[in-house]
C-alpha positions as CSV (number, residue, x, y, z in Angstrom):
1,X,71.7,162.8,55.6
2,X,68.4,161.6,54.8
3,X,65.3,163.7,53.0
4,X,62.2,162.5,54.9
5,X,58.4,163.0,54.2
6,X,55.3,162.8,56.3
7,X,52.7,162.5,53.8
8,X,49.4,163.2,55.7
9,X,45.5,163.9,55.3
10,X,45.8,167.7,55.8
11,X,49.6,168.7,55.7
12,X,52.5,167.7,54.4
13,X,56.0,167.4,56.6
14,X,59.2,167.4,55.2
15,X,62.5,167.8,56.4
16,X,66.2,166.4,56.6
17,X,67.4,163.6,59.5
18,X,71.1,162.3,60.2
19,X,71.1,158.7,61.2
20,X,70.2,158.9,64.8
21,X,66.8,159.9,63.5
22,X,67.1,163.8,64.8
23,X,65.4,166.2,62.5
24,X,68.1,168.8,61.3
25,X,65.6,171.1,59.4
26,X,62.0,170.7,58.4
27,X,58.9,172.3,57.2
28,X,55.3,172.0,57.4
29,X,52.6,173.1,54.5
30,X,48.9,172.8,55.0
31,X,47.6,170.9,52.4
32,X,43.9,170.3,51.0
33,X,42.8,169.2,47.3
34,X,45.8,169.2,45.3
35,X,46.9,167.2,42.9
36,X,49.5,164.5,44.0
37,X,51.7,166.5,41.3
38,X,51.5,169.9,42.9
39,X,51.9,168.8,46.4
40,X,55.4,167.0,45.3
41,X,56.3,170.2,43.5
42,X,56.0,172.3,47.0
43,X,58.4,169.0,48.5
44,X,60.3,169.3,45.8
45,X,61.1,173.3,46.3
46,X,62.4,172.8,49.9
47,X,65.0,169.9,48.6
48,X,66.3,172.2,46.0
49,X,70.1,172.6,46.7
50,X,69.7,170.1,49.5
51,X,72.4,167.1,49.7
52,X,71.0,163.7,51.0
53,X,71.7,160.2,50.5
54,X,68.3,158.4,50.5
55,X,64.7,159.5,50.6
56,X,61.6,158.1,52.8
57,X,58.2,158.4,52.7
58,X,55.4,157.9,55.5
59,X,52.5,158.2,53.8
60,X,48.6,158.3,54.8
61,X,47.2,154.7,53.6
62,X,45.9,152.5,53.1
63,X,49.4,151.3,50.9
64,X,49.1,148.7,48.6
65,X,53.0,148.3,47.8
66,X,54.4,152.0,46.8
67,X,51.1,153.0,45.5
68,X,48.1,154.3,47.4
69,X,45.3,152.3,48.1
70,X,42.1,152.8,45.0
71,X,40.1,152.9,48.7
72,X,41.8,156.0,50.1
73,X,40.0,158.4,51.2
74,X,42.2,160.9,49.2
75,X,40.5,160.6,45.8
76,X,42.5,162.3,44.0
77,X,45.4,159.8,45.4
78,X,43.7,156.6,44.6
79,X,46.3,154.1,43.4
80,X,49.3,157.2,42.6
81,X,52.3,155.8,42.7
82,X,54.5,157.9,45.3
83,X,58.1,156.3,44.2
84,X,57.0,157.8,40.6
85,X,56.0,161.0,42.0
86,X,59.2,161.2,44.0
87,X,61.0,160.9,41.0
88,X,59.3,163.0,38.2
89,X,59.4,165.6,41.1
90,X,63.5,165.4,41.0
91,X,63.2,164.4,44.9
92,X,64.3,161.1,44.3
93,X,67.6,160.7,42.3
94,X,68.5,157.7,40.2
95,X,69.9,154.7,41.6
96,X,69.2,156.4,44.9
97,X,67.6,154.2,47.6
98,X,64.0,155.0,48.8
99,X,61.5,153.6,51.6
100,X,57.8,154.0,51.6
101,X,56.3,153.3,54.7
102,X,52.5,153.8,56.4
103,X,53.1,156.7,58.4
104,X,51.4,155.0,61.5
105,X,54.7,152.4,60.7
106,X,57.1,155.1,60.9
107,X,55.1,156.1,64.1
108,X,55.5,153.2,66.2
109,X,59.3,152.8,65.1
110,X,60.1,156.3,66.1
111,X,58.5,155.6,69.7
112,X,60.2,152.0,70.4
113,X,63.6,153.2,69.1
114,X,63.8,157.2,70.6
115,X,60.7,157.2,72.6
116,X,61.2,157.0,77.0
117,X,58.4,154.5,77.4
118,X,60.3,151.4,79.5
119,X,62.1,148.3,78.5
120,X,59.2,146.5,76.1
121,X,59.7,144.3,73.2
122,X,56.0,144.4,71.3
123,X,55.3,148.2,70.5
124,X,52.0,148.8,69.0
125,X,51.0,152.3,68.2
126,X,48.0,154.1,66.8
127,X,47.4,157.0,65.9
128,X,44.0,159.0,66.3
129,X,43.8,161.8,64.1
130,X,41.8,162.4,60.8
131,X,41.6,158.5,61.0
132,X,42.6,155.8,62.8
133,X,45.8,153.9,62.2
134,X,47.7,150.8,64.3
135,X,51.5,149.6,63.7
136,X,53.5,146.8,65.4
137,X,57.2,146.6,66.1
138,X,58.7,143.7,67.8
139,X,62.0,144.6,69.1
140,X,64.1,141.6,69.4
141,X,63.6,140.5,66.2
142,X,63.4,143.7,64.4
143,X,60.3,143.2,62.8
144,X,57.4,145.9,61.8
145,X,54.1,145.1,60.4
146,X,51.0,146.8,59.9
147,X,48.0,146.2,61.8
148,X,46.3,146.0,58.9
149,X,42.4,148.0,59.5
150,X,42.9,147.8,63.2
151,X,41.3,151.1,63.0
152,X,38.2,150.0,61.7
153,X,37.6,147.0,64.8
154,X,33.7,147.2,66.0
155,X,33.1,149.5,69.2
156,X,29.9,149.9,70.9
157,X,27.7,153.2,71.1
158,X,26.0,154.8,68.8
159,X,26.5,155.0,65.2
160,X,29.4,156.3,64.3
161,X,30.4,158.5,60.9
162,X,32.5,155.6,58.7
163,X,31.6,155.5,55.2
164,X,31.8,151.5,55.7
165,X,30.7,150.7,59.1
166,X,28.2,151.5,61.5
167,X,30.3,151.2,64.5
168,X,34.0,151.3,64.2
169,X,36.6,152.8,66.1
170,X,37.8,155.6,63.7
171,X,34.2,155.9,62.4
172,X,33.6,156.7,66.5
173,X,36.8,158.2,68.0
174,X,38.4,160.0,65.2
175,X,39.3,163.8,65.5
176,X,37.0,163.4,61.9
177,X,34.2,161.4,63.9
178,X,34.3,163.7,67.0
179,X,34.8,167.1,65.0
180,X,37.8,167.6,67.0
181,X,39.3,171.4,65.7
182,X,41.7,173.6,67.5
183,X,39.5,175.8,70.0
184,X,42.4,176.8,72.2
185,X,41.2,174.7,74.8
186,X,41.8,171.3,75.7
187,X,40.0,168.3,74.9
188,X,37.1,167.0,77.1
189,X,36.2,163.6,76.1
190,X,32.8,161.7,76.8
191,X,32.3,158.7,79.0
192,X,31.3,156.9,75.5
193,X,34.7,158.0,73.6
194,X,36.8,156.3,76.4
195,X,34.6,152.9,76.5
196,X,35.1,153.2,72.9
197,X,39.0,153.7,72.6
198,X,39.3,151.1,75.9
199,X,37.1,148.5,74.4
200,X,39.4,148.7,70.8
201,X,42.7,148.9,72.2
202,X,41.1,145.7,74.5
203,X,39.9,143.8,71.4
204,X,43.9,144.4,69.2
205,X,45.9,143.5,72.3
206,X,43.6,140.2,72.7
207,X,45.0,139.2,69.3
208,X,48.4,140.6,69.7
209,X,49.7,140.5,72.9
210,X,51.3,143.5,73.2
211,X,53.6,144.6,76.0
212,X,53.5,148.8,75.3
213,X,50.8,150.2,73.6
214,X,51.2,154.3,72.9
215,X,48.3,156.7,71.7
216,X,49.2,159.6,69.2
217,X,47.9,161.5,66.9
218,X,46.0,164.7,66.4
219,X,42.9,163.9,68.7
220,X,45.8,162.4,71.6
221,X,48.1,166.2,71.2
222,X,44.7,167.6,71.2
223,X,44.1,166.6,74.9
224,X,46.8,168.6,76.1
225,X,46.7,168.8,80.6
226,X,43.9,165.9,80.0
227,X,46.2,163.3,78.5
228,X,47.4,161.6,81.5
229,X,44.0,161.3,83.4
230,X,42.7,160.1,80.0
231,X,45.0,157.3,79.9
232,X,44.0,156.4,83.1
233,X,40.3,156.4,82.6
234,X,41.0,154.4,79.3
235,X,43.1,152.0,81.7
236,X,40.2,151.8,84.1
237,X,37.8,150.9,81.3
238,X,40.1,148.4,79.9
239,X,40.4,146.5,83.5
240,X,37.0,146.5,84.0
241,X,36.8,144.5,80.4
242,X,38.8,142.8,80.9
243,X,37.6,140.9,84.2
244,X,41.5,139.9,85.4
245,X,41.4,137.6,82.0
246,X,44.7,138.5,80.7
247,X,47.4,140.5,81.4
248,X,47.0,143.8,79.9
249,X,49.6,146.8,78.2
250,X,51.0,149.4,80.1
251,X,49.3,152.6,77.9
252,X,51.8,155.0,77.1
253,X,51.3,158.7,75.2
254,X,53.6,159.3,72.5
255,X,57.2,161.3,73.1
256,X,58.7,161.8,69.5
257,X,58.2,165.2,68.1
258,X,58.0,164.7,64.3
259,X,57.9,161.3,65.0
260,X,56.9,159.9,61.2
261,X,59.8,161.8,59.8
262,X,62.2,160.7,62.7
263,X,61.2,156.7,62.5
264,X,61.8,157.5,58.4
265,X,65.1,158.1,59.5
266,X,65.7,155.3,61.8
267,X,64.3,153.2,59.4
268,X,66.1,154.6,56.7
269,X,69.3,153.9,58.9
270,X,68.3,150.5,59.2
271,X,67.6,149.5,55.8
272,X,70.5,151.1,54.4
273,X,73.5,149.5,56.9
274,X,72.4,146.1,56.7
């Protein structure tokens, strides 16, 4: 049994996953301005009494090693070390093994290992919610890697709301950028959005190559009946960019529920088998 964390922007996820990456029991707990501290005190409360064997973390980034990023958004996260926090919490146990992953990471291995999307080798995922996030997994060899600030690739239109560039694609797209809240109703997005989202996904697979690439995410879930036509229209944007240059993905929506504490687990199984 594994304890598994998704560490995000405005909640925090934890739960407990057997090997094959299903989620056995889990809870979810709105977060806001805490303190690192008293956000691993609520984790720590539902491990109490709990046995597992190794502990994983996907965490909002950027990461730089176990630590967050001095750039996050998060201030009061800037450069905390989250192995630390896991153990002064009591979460993490001596000599226990523990994985800290992106959670856009834990993402796109959830969806190439247990998602339905076809037989593909180069996953990459992103995930549009607060911000932006992109992942790669290549399959055959068993490799993940970050995509770096994939989110933050120039799109046209008009300025966006980024703190560091006029015209990203988070600063553009993002449920932060677009204001995106629950109304009950679901999303309608603008001829500019989808140029947007097409022209990025466009400009990371002419770099990358990739044969699946699968939209999540907060602003994705937040499309609800539209999700498929959206794809489509992003598809259509995309071709028309693309002129018959290059081949291009086949666009996929994401299928994991819980899918950064499920691709914790898989990875989890990975890393502690080998």
């Amino acid at each position: 049994m594994f304890a598994v964390m998704d560490l995000g922007g405005t909640k925090l996820e934890v739960g407990l996953a057997d090997e094959a990456g299903k989620i056995i029991e889990s809870l979810r707990i709105a977060t806001g301005e805490e303190s690192p501290e008293e956000v691993f005190e609520k984790a720590a409360a539902f491990y109490t009494g709990k046995t597992y064997e190794a502990v994983g973390v996907a965490s909002f980034g950027p990461l730089a090693g176990h630590c967050l990023s001095k750039t996050t958004p998060k201030r009061l996260w800037r450069g905390f070390d989250l192995q630390q926090g896991l153990a002064q919490s009591g979460i993490l146990k001596p000599e226990m093994p523990c994985e800290i992953l992106q959670d856009v990471q834990a993402e796109v291995i959830a969806e190439a290992k247990l998602g339905n999307h076809g037989d593909f080798n180069l996953y990459a995922y992103a995930t549009i919610s607060t911000g932006i996030g992109v992942a790669f997994y290549d399959v055959e060899r068993n490799y993940l890697f970050r995509g770096a600030e994939g989110g933050h690739v120039p799109v046209p239109g008009n300025p966006g709301k980024c703190e560091s560039h006029k015209n990203c694609w988070e600063g553009t797209c993002s449920g932060t950028a677009i204001a995106a809240k629950p109304t009950g109703h679901d999303l309608e997005p603008t001829t500019q959005w989808l140029l947007q989202m097409a022209t990025a996904i466009y400009t990371i697979h002419l770099t990358t190559n990739t044969d699946c690439f699968i939209l999540g995410g907060g602003v994705i879930d937040g499309l609800g009946q539209n999700q498929q036509k959206t794809l489509q229209q992003i598809q259509q944007a995309m071709t028309q960019i693309n002129h018959n240059y290059i081949q291009l993905p086949a666009l996929r929506i994401s299928q994991v529920k819980s899918r950064a504490l499920a691709g914790m687990a898989t990875w989890l199984q990975m890393r502690t088998t080998r």
